[in-house]
C-alpha positions in Angstrom: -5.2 -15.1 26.4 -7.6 -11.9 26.7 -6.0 -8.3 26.7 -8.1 -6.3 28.9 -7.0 -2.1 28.7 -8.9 1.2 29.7 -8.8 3.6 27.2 -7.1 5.5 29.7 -3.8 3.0 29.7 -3.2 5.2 25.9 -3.0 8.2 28.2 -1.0 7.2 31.2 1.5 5.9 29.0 2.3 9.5 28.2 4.0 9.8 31.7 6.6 7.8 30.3 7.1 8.6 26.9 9.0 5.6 25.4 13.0 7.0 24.6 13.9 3.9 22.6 12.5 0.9 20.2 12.7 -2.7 20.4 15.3 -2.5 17.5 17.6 -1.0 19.8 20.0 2.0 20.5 20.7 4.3 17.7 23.3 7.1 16.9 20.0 9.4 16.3 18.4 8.6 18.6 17.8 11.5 21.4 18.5 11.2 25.3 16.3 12.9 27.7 17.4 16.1 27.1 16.7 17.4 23.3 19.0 19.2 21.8 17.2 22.7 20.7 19.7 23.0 17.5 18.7 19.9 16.1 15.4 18.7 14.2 13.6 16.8 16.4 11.2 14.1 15.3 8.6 12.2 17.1 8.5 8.9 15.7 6.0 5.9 16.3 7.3 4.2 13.0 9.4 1.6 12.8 13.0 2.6 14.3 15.0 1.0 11.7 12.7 2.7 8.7 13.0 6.2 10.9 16.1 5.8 10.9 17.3 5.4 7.4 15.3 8.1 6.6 17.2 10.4 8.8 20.6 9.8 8.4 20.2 9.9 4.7 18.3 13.5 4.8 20.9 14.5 7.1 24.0 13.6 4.8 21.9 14.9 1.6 20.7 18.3 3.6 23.5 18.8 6.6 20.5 19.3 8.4 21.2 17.7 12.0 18.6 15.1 13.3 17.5 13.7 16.4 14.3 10.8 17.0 12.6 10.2 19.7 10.6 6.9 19.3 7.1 5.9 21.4 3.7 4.4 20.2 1.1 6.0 18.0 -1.2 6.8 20.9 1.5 8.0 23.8 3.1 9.6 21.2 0.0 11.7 19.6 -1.3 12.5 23.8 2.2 13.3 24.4 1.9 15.8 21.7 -1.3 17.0 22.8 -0.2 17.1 26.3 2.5 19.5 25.4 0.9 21.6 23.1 2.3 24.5 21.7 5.5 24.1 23.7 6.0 21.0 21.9 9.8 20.3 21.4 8.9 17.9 18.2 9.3 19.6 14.4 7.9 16.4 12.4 5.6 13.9 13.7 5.8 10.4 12.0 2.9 7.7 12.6 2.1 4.4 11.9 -1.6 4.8 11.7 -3.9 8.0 10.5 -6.0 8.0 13.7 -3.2 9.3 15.9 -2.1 12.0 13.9 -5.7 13.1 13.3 -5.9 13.3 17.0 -2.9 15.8 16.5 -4.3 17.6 14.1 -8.1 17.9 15.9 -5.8 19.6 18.5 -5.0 22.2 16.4 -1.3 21.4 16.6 -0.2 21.4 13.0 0.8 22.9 10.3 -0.2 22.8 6.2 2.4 20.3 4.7 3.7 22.5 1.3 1.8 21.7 -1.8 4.8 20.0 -3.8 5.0 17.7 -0.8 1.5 16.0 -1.2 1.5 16.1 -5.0 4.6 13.4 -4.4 2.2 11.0 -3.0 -1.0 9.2 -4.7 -4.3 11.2 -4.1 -5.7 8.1 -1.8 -2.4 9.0 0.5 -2.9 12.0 1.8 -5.6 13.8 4.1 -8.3 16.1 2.5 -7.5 19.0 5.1 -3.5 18.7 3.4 -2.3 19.1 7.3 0.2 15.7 6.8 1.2 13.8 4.6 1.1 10.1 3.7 4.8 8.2 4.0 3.8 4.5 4.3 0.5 2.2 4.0 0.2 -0.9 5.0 -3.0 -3.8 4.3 -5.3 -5.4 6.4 -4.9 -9.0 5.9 -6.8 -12.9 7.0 -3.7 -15.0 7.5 -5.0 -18.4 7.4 -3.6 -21.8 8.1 -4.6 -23.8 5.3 -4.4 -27.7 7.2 -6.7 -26.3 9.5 -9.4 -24.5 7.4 -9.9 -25.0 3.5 -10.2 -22.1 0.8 -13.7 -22.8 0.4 -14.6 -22.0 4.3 -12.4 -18.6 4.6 -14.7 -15.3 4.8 -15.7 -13.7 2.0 -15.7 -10.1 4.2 -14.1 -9.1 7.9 -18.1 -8.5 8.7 -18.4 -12.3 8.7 -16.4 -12.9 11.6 -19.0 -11.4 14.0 -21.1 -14.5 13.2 -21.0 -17.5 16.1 -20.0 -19.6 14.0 -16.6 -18.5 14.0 -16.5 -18.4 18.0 -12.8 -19.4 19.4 -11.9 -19.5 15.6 -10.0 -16.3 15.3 -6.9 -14.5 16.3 -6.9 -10.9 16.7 -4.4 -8.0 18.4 -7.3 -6.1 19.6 -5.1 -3.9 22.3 -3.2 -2.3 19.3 -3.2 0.9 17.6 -2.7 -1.1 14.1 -6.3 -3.3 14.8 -7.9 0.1 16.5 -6.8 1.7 13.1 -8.9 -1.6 11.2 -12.0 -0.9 13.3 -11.9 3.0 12.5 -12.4 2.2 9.0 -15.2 -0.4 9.8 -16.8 2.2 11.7 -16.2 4.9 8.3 -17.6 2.4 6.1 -20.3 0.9 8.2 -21.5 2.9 11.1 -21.8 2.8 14.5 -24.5 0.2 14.7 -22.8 -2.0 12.8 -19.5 -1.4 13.5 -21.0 -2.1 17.7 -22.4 -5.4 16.6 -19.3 -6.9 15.1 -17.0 -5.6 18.4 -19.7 -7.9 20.8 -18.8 -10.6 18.2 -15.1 -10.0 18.7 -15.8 -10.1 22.1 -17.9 -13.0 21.9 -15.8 -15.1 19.5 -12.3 -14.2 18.6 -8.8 -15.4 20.6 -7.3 -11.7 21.7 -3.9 -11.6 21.5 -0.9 -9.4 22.8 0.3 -8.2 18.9 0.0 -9.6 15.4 3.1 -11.8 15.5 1.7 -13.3 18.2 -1.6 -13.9 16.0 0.5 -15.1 13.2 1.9 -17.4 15.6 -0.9 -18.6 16.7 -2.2 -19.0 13.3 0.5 -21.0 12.4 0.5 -23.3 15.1 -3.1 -24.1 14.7 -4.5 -22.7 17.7 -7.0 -21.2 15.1 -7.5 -21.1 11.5 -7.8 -17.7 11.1 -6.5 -14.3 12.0 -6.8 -10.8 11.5 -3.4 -8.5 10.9 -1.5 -6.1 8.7 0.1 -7.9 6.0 3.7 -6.7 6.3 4.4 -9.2 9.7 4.0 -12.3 7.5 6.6 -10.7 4.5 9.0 -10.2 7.0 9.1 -13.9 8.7 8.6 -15.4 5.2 11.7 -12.8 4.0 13.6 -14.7 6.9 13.4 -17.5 8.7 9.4 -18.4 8.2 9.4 -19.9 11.5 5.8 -18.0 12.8 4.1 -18.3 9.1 5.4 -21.3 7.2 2.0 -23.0 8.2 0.0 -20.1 6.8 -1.1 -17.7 3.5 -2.7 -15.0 3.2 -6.4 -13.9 2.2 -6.7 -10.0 0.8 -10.5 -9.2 1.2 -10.6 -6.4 -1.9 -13.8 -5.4 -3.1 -13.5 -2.6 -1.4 -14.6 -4.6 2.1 -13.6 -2.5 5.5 -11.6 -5.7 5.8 -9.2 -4.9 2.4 -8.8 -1.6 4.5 -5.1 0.2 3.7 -3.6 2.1 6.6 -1.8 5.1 5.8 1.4 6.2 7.9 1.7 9.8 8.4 4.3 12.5 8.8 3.3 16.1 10.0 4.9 19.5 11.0 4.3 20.4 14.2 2.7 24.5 14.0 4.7 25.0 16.9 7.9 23.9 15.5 10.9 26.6 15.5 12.2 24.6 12.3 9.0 24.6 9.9 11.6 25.3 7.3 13.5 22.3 7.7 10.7 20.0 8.7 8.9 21.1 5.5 12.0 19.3 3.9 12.2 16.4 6.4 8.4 15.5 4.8 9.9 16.8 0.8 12.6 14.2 1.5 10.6 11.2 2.7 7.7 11.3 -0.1 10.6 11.9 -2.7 11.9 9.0 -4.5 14.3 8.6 -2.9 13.3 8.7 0.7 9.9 6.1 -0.6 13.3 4.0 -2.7 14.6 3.7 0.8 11.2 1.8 2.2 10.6 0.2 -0.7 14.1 -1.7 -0.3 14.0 -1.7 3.4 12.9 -5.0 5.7 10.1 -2.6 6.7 8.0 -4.2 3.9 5.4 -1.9 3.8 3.7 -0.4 0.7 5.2 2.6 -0.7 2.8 5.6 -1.5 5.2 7.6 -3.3 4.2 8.3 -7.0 6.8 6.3 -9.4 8.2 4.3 -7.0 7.6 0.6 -6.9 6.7 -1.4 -3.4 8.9 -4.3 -2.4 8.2 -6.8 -5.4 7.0 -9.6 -2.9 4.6 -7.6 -1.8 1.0 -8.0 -3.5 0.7 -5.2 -5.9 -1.3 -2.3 -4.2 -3.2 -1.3 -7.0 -4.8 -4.6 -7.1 -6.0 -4.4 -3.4 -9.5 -2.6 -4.4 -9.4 -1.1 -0.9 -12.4 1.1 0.4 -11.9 4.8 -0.5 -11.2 6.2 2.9 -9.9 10.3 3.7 -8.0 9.1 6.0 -8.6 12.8 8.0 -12.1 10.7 8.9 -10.9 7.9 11.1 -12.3 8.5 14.6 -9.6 6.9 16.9 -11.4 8.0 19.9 -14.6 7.3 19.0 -13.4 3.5 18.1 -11.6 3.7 21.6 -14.9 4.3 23.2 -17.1 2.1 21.5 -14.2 -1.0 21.5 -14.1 0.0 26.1 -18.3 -0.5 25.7 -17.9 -3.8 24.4 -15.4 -4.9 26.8 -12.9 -5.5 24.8 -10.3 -2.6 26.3 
């Protein structure tokens, strides 16, 4: 199955800015008319992590909340679209590249000292203008009775080479695998990072989104795949129905393929609120607001400093991920050079 998008579909999507999530309705969440007195967040995280997040800073702060949920990329050009007239007070991400599309715009605002120094120095951007809430880990999920320990990859580079054609899975579409390629590209370079998209064109199984590559995994439609690491922890947290077939491979060594994505949350300069947005971002990096993911069934990393991840999870600190500002991922860059292999 081959997803084909322009890198204009990102844009047109902004037409229709998505009002809900697939996790379904939500007492925060806001209709089509914003309500001016309330602090309105922009959110392409995930709805249920969003969401504990808010109602808990509302009950701790009596500060009234309302969410509006969409994608990293119709989110960030909705943003951009409505500039300074923007409605939003916080912006929350899943990936860097879309809120330093934001912040390329000029749209927002210094996030207060105290708030960054909650999070590890590898979480936050060098220009300070967000602020690191989640990571998550680029991952090989592999299905061991169809590939043995001794054939995996030794780096995400590898896969460019033919003889991995038709052997693995990938969401190429998505902002999370666009996010993957921007740090290939920031480690790499453009030469590099051009020759390994003609062998994803060339050679790897494009699927709609990573459960469907853990799926396929799983199944044995092909050994190998290429993901964040947090869809497998949930299915094997559940049922294990798409992964009981399959394990994981962290790259480390600081390969582009060990790459750790960092979630974002931003003040919109615009924002009538700054005040109470300031402590929107305060709340979320706090302990308790990174206690909250780090218990949810988000399973992502947390990034706040004293606060354990998940204890499924493997240990970030052992990752050895490539030291990346995340302020440096070129989204549209990867967007252009991903449409002039074909592959969008």
């Amino acid at each position: 199955m081959i997803v084909r998008r322009t890198a204009l579909l990102a844009l047109a999507t902004t037409a229709t800015l998505a009002l809900t999530a697939c996790g379904g309705g939500s007492s925060l969440e806001a209709g089509k008319n914003l309500d001016p007195t309330k602090l309105t967040i922009y959110s392409a995280q995930h709805q249920n992590l969003t969401e504990a997040w808010a109602k808990k800073f509302q009950e701790a702060s009596g500060i009234t909340v309302q969410i509006r949920y969409g994608s990293d990329s119709s989110m960030a050009a909705q943003i951009v679209q409505e500039g300074a007239k923007s409605p939003a007070d916080v912006f929350l991400t899943e990936n860097s590249p879309a809120m330093t599309t934001v912040q390329n715009a000029g749209l927002l605002a210094k996030v207060d000292d105290a708030t960054i120094s909650q999070v590890g120095a590898d979480y936050a951007p060098s220009t300070h203008q967000w602020v690191g809430i989640a990571a998550r880990s680029t991952v090989l999920v592999y299905n061991p009775s169809k590939i043995s320990a001794a054939e995996l990859p030794t780096s995400i580079m590898d896969l460019q080479d033919p003889k991995w054609k038709g052997r693995w899975g990938a969401a190429a579409g998505g902002a999370d695998f666009q996010a993957i390629v921007s740090a290939i590209l920031e480690t790499q370079g453009q030469d590099k990072t051009a020759a390994w998209l003609k062998g994803l064109k060339d050679g790897a199984q494009i699927y709609q989104n990573n459960i469907a590559v853990m799926k396929a995994v799983n199944a044995g439609q092909v050994p190998v795949g290429i993901m964040y690491h947090y869809y497998w922890y949930r299915d094997q947290a559940l049922t294990k129905a798409g992964s009981k077939n399959t394990k994981l491979l962290y790259f480390r060594h600081q390969d582009p393929g060990a790459f750790v994505s960092v979630s974002g949350g931003a003040v919109l300069k615009s924002s009538k609120q700054a005040a109470k947005a300031q402590k929107f971002l305060a709340f979320v990096t706090s302990k308790t607001g990174q206690t909250i993911l780090a218990t949810s069934d988000a399973k992502e990393y947390a990034v706040g400093k004293g606060v354990a991840s998940d204890k499924a999870l493997e240990p970030l600190a052992t990752l050895d991920a490539p030291h990346v500002d995340p302020f440096t991922l070129n989204g549209p860059k990867v967007i252009e050079l991903m449409t002039q292999a074909g592959i969008l």
